[in-house]
MIGUDO-651992 format. One record per residue (C-alpha): residue number from 0; x, y, z. Coordinates in steps of 0.25 Angstrom, whole numbers. Layout:
<pts>
pt i->NUM | x->X | y->Y | z->Z
...
</pts>
This chain:
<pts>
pt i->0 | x->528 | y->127 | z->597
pt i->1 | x->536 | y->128 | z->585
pt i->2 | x->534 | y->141 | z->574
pt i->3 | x->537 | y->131 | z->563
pt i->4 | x->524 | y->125 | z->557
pt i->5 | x->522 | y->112 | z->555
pt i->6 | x->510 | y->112 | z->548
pt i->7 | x->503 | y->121 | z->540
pt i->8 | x->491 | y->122 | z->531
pt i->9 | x->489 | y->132 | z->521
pt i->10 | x->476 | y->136 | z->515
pt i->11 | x->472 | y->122 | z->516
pt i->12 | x->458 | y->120 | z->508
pt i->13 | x->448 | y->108 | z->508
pt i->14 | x->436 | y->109 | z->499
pt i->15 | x->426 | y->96 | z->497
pt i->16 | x->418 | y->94 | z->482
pt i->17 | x->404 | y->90 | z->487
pt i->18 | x->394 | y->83 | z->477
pt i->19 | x->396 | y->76 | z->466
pt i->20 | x->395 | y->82 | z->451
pt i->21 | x->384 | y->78 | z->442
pt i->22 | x->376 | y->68 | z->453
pt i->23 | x->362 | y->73 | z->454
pt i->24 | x->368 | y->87 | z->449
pt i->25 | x->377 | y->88 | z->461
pt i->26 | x->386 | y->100 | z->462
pt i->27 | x->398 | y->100 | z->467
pt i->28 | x->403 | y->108 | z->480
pt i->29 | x->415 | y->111 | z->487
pt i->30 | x->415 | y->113 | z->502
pt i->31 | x->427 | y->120 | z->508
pt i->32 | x->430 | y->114 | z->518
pt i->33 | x->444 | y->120 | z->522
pt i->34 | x->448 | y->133 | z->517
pt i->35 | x->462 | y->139 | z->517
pt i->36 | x->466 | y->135 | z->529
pt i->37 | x->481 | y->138 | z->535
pt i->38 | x->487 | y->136 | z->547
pt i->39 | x->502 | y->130 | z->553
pt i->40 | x->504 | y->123 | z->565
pt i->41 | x->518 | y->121 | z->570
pt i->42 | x->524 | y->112 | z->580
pt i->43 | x->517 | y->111 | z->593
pt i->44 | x->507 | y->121 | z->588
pt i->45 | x->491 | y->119 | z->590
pt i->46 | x->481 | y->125 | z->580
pt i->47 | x->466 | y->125 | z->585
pt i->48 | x->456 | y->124 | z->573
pt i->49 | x->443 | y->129 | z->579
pt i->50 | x->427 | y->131 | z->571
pt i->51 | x->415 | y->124 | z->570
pt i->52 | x->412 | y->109 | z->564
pt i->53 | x->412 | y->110 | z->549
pt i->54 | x->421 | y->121 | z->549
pt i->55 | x->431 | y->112 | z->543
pt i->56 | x->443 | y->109 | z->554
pt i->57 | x->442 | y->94 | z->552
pt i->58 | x->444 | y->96 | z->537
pt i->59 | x->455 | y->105 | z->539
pt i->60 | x->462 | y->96 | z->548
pt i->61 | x->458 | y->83 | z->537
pt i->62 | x->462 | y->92 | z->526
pt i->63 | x->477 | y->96 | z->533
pt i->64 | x->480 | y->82 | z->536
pt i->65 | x->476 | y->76 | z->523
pt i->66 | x->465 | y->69 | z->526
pt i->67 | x->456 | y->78 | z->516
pt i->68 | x->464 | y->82 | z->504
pt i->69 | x->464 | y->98 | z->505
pt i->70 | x->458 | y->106 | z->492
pt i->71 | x->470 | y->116 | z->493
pt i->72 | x->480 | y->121 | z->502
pt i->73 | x->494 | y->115 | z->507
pt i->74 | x->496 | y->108 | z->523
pt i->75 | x->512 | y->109 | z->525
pt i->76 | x->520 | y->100 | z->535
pt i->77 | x->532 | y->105 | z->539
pt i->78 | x->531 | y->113 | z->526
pt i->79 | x->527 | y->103 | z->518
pt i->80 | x->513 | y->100 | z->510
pt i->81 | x->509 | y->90 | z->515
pt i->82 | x->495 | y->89 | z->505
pt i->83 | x->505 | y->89 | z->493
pt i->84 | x->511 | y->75 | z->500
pt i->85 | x->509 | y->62 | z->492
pt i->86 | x->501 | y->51 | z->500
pt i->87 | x->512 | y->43 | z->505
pt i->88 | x->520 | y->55 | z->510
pt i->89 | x->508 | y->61 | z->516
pt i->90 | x->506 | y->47 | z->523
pt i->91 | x->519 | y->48 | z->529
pt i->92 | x->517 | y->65 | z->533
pt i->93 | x->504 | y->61 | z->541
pt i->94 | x->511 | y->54 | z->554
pt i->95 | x->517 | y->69 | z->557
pt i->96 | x->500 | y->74 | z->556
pt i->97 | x->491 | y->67 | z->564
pt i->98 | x->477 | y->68 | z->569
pt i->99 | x->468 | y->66 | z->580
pt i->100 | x->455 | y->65 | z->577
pt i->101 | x->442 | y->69 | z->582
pt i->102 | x->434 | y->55 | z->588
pt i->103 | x->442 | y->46 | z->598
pt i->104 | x->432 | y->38 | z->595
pt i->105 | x->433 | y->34 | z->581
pt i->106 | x->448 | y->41 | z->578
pt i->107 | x->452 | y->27 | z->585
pt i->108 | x->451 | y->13 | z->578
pt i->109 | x->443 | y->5 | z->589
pt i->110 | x->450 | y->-7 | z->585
pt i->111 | x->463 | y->-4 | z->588
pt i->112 | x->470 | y->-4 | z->601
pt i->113 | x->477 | y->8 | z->606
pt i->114 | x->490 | y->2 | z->602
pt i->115 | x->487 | y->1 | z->590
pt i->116 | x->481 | y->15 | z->586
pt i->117 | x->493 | y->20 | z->591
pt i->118 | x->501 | y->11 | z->582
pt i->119 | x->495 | y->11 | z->569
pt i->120 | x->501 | y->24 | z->565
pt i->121 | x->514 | y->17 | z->565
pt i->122 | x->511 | y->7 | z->555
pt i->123 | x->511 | y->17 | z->545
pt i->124 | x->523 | y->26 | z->552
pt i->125 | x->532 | y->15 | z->558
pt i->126 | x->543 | y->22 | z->557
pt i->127 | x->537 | y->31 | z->569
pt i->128 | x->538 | y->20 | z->580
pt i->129 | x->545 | y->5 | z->577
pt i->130 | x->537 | y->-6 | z->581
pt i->131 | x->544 | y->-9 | z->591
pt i->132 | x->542 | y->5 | z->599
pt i->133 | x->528 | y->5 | z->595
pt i->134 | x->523 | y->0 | z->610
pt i->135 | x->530 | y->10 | z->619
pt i->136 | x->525 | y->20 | z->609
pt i->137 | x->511 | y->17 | z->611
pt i->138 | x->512 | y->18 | z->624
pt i->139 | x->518 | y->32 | z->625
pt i->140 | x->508 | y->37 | z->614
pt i->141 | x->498 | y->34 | z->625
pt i->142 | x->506 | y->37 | z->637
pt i->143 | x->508 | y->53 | z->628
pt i->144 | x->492 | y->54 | z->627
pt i->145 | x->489 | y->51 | z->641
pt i->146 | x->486 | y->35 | z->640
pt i->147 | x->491 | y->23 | z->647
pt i->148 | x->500 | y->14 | z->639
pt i->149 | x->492 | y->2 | z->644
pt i->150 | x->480 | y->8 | z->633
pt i->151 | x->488 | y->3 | z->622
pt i->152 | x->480 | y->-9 | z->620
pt i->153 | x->466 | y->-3 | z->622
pt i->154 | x->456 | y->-1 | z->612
pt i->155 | x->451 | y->14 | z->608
pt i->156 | x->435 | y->11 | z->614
pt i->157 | x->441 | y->7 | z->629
pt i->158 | x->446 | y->24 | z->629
pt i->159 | x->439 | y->36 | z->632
pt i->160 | x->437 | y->47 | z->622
pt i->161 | x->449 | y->56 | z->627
pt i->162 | x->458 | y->43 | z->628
pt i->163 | x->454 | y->39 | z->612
pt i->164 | x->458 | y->53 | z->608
pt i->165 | x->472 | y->52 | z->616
pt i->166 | x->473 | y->39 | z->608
pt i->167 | x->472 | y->47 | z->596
pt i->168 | x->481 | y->56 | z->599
pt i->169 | x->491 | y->46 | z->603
pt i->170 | x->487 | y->40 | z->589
pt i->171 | x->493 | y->54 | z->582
pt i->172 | x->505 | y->55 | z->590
pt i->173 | x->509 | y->40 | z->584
pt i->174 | x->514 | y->46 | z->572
pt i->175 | x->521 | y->58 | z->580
pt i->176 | x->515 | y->69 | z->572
pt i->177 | x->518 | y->84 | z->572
pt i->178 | x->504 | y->89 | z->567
pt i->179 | x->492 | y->83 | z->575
pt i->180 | x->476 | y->87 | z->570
pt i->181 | x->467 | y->85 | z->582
pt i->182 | x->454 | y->86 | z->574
pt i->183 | x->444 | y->88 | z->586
pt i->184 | x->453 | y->79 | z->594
pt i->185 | x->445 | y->83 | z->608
pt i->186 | x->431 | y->86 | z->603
pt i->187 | x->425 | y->73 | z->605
pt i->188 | x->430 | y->72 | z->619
pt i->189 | x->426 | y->77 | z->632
pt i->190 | x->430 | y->91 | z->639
pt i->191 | x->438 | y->85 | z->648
pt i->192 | x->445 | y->73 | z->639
pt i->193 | x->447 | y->86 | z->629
pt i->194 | x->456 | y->93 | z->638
pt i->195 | x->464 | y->80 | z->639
pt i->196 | x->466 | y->80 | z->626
pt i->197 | x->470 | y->93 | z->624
pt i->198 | x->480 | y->93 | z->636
pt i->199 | x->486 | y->80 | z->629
pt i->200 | x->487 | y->87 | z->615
pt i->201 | x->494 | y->98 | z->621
pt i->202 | x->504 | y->91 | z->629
pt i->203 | x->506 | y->81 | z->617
pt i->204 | x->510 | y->95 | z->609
pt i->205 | x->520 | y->100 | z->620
pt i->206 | x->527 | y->86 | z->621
pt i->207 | x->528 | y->82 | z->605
pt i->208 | x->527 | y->97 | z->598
pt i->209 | x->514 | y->93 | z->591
pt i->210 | x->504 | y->102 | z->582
pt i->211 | x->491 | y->101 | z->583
pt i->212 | x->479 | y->106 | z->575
pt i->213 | x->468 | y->105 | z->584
pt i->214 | x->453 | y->105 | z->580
pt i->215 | x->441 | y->108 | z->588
pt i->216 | x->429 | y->114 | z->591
pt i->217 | x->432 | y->119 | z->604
pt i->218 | x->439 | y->129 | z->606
pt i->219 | x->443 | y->128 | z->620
pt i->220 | x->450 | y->119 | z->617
pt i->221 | x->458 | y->124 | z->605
pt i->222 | x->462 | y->135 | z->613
pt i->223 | x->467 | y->126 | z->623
pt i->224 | x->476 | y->120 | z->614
pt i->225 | x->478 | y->128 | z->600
pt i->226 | x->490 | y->138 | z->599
pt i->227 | x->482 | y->144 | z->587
pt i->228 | x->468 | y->142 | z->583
pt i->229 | x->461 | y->142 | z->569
pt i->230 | x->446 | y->145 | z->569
pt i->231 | x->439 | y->139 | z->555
pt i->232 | x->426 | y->143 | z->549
pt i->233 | x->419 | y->136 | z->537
pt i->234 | x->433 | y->130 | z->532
pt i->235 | x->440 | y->142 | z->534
pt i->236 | x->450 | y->148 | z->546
pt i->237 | x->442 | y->160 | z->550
pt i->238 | x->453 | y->163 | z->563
pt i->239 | x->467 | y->159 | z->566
pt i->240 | x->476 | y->163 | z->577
pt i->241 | x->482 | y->160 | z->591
pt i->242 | x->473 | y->152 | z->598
pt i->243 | x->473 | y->163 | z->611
pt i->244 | x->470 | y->174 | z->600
pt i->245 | x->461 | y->168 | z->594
pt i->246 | x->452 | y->166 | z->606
pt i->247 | x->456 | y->178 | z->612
pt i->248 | x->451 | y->188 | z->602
pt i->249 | x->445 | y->180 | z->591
pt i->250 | x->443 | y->188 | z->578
pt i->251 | x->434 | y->182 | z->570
pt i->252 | x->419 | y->183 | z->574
pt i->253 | x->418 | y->165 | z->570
pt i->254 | x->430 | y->162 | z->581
pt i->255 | x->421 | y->172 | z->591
pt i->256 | x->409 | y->164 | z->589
pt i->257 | x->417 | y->150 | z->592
pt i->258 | x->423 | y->158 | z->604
pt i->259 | x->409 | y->162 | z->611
pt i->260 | x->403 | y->149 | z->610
pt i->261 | x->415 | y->141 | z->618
pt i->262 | x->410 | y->138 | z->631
pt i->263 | x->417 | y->143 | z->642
pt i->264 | x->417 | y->137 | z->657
pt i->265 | x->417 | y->150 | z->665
pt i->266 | x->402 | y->154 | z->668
pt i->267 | x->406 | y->167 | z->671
pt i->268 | x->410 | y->167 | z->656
pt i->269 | x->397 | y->159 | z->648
pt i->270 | x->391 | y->172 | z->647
pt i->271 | x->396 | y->178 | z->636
pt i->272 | x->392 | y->178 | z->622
pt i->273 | x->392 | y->168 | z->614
pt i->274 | x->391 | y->169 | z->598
pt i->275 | x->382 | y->161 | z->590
pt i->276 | x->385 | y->161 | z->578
pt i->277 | x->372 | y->162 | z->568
pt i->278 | x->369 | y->152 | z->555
pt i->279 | x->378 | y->138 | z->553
pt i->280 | x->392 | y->137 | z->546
pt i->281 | x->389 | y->139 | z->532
pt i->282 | x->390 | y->129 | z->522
pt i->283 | x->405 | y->127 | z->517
pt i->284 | x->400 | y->122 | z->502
pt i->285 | x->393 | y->137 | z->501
pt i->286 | x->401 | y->145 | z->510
pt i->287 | x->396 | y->159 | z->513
pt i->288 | x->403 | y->169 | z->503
pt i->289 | x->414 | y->179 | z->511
pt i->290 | x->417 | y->174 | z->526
pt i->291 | x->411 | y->162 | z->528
pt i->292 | x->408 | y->166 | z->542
pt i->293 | x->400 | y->177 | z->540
pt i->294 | x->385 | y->171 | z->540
pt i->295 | x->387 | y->170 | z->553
pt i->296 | x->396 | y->181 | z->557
pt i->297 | x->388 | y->192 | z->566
pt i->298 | x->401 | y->203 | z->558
pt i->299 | x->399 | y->199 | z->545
pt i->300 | x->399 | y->211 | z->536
pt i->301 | x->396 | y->210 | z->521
pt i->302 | x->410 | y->208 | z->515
pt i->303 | x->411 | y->194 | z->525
pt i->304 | x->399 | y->191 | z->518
pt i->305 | x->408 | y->193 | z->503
pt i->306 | x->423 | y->191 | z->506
pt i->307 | x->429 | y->183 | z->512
pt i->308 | x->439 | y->187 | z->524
pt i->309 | x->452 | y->189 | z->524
pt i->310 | x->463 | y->181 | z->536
pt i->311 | x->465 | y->194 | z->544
pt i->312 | x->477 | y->192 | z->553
pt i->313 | x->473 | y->198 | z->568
pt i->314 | x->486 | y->197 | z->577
pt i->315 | x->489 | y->183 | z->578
pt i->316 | x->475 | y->178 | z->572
pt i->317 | x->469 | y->180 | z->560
pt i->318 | x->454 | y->179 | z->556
pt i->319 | x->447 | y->176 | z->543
pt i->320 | x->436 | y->190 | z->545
pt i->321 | x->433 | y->202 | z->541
pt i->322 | x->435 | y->209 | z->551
pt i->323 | x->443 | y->200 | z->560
pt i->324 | x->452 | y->213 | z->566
pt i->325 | x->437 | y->222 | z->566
pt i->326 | x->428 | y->212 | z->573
pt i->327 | x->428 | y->215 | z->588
pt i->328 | x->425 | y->200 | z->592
pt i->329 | x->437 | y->196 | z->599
pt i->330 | x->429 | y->198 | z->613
pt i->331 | x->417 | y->192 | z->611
pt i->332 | x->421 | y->176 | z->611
pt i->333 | x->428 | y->176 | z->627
pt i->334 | x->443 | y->168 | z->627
pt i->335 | x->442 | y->154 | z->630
pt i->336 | x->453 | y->152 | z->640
pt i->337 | x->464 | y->146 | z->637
pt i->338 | x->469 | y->134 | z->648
pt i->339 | x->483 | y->131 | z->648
</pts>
């Protein structure tokens, strides 16, 4: 894994104007969405991003890639802003920043053969393959994703679910890009297919130097595969560190919780204390004044009820609290093992 980044995203913002002015008295809102969020990723280097729906993952990965204009912030490519990129350059930047996205299902046009998914990205980059190499390409895009060659002329509906989303990953590696966003690349799929999956991503990394920011729910997962990991809350990156430091003494009391409530196979191990955390996520068009974490924090004390925290660098980590180097937390959430 190399030292130099790649890519990196500096207090990128995303805020959304709801309503409409002067239509039935409508005000207007902004909901932040994404809030000053920064983070690096360099070659052959994975970056987990964990929390729960809503918390604003998929608009981060949208908003990085362009896909959502961001409100403020810069999203450099080997140094360069890639937001201050006119269209047509911009065009040309996306073959080295893929994606794969969430649903084999409906990631994949059903009218296409395999062939031709794999193809279509070199219609608008010929440059990448000549026509004439375009054949034994498809074929080892497939052979590289764990597929037979002969599946070349099949349709997306005559595969499994694990299969689609091998498709899809064959699909981003068309355009041999450096950066890939996996946005909840496994959580549709099946325990067992998830492993598969992950296995492939990783061996893809080792063989073709890739970076990967990978989103999901699960967090066995991201520790099975994340060098660091980035724990958001409400829009906002609440933890940040080494994956192993992170799990192994976490330090704010939001990555706790999420760590309690991983299920853990052992029974020898299922009896200890899981944290539930107490009222919903509150709503990001009013968002609780100081640490936005703190209605449902059991250590709130009045100033994370006024002020909102400070990044306090812990080690490696850092954690958006308080009292992220006060709190003794780091032993109640147990260490999800990590399987090499």
């Amino acid at each position: 894994m190399s030292d130099t980044p790649v890519f990196e995203v500096r207090d990128i913002r995303k805020d959304y104007v709801l309503g409409k002015p002067g239509l039935f008295g409508g005000k207007l809102r902004t909901l932040a969405a994404v809030r000053d969020v920064s983070f690096t990723l360099c070659r052959g280097e994975t970056v987990g991003l964990v929390g729960e729906s809503g918390c604003g993952k998929s608009s981060l990965a949208r908003t990085v890639l362009r896909l959502n204009e961001p409100t403020g912030g810069e999203v450099r490519y080997h140094g360069q802003n890639i937001l201050d990129l006119p269209k047509a350059e911009m065009q040309k930047l996306r073959r080295h920043i893929q994606v794969v996205f969430q649903d084999p299902y409906s990631s994949l046009d059903p009218r296409f053969t395999v062939r031709r998914i794999l193809s279509e990205p070199w219609q608008v980059f010929p440059e990448i393959v000549p026509p004439e190499k375009r054949e034994a390409r498809v074929a080892e895009l497939l052979s590289l994703v764990g597929l037979n060659p002969s599946d070349a002329d099949r349709y997306p509906h005559q595969f499994s679910g694990g299969q689609r989303q091998r498709i899809g990953i064959a699909r981003a590696l068309a355009l041999e890009p450096e950066v890939i966003v996996c946005d909840e690349a496994v959580s549709a799929l099946d325990v067992s297919v998830q492993a598969q999956v992950v296995n492939l991503l990783k061996d893809l990394q080792d063989k073709l130097g890739l970076a990967y920011l990978f989103i999901a729910h699960d967090l066995s997962v991201v520790r099975h595969i994340s060098d660091r990991v980035i724990v958001m809350y409400l829009g906002q990156v609440v933890e940040e560190g080494p994956t192993d430091e992170v799990f192994r003494n976490p330090r704010h009391p939001y990555t706790v919780a999420l760590l309690s409530a991983v299920p853990l196979p052992d029974p020898k191990r299922r009896n200890r204390e899981v944290i539930v955390l107490e009222g919903e996520v509150p709503n990001p068009i009013f968002p609780p004044a100081g640490c936005p974490f703190h209605p449902r924090c059991a250590h709130a004390r009045d100033i994370c009820r006024s002020t909102l925290p400070p990044v306090r660098k812990i080690g490696e980590a850092s954690a958006r609290c308080h009292f992220a180097d006060e709190l003794d937390i780091s032993g109640i959430a147990p260490t999800i093992e990590h399987e090499s």
